[in-house]
Structures are given as C-alpha cells and as structure tokens.
C-alpha positions in Angstrom: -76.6 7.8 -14.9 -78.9 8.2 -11.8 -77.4 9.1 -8.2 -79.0 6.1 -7.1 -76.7 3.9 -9.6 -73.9 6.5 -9.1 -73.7 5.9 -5.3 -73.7 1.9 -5.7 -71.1 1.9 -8.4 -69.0 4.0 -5.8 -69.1 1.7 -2.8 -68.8 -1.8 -4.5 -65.9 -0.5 -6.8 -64.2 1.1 -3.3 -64.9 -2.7 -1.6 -63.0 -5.1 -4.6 -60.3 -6.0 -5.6 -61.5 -5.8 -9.4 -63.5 -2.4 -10.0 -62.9 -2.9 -13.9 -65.4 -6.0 -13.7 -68.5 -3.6 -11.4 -71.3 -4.1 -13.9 -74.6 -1.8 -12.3 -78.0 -2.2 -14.2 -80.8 0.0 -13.2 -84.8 -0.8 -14.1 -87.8 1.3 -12.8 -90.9 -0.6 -12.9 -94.6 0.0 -10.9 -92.7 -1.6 -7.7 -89.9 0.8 -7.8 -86.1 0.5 -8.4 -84.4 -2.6 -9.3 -80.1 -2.0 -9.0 -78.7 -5.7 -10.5 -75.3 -5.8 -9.8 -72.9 -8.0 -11.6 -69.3 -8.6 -9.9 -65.8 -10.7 -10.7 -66.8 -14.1 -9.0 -63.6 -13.6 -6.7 -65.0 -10.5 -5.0 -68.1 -12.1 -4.1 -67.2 -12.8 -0.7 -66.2 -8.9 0.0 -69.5 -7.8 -1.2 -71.7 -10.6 0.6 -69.6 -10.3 4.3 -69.5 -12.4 6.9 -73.3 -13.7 7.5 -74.7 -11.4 4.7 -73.8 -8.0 6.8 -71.9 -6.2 4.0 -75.2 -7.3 1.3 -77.9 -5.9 4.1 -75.5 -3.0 4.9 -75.4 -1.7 1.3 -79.2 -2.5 1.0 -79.6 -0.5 4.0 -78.2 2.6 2.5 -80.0 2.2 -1.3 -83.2 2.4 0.7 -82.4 5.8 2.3 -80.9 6.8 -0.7 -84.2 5.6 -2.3 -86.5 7.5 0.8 -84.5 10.8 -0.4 -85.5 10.5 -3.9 -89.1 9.1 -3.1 -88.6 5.5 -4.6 -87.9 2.4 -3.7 -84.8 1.0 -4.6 -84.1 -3.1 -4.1 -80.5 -5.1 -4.9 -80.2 -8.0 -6.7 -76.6 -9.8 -6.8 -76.3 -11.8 -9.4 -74.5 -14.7 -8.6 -71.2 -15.0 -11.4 -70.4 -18.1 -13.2 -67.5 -20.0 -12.0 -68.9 -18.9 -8.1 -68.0 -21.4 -6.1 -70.1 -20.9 -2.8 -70.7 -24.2 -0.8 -74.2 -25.9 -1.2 -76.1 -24.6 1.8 -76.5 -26.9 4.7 -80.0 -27.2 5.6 -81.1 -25.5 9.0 -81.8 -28.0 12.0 -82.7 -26.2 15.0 -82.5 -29.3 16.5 -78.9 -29.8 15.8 -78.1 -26.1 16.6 -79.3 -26.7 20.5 -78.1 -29.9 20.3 -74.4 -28.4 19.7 -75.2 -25.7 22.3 -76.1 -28.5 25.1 -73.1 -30.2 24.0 -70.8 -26.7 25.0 -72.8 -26.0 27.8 -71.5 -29.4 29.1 -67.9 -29.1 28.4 -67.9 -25.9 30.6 -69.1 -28.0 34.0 -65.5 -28.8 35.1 
C-alpha cells in the first residue's frame, strides 16, 4: 500500500463512525493519481461537511501529499447506494438577492 493511500485510509477511518466499511482504491494513469473512496452511506455527511469543507479539506492535503511525492493525486467519492442526499435545488441568483433584500428590509425598524 502507497503512503498516499495509507494517509487517506487514516483520516477517513479517524472521521466515521464505521471504519470497517473504508474501502480506498488507488489507480496511476498519464494524469496522475486517482484515490476512489468508498464509505457506509451513513457517514457520508462526516466526510462531505458542512458546504463540502471536510471533501476540499482532505483534497487539500492529498495534493500536498501528492507535491511531496511528485504526482498528482485527485479524490473521487463514490456516492453509496441507499444515499439519501436531497435532489439539489437549482441555483437562482435572482432568488438569492431577492432573499437578501427581503433581510435587509426586516432590519429598518
């Protein structure tokens, strides 16, 4: 087992409730390293974080783990079945300022 695949294993097992279920599969191809990781569907939420911070966080450290070694190293979480993330709304700026007009007015007393 690479450090690489060794270091990933390490954090997501240390972040769920189920490290039995940690499934890490490493390729190398021409564009570098590809870490898939496969997870219990009811630690899905620990790994992700709030607004994706935990995912880019972990990402952020395979990629200096990657500079050390001279490669590049990219995560892929597989989604599990049974998941049972809500459909994605989809994104209305409009709506967004709208809302923030709408608070903007409740604060004029």
């Amino acid at each position: 087992m690479q450090k690489d695949q060794e270091f990933l294993e390490y954090i997501i097992k240390n972040l769920v409730d189920n490290p039995n279920d940690v499934k890490v599969d490493r390729k190398v191809d021409e564009m570098g390293v590809l870490m898939t990781l496969d997870i219990n569907p009811a630690d899905m939420g620990k790994i992700i974080g709030r607004q994706g911070n935990t995912a880019k966080a972990i990402r952020t450290l395979l990629r200096v783990v990657g500079m050390k070694n001279n490669a590049r190293v990219n995560l892929k979480i597989n989604e599990p079945e049974g998941s049972t993330r809500p459909p994605r709304a989809p994104h209305d700026d409009r709506s967004a300022s709208r809302s923030v007009d709408e608070a903007m007015a409740d604060l004029k007393f």
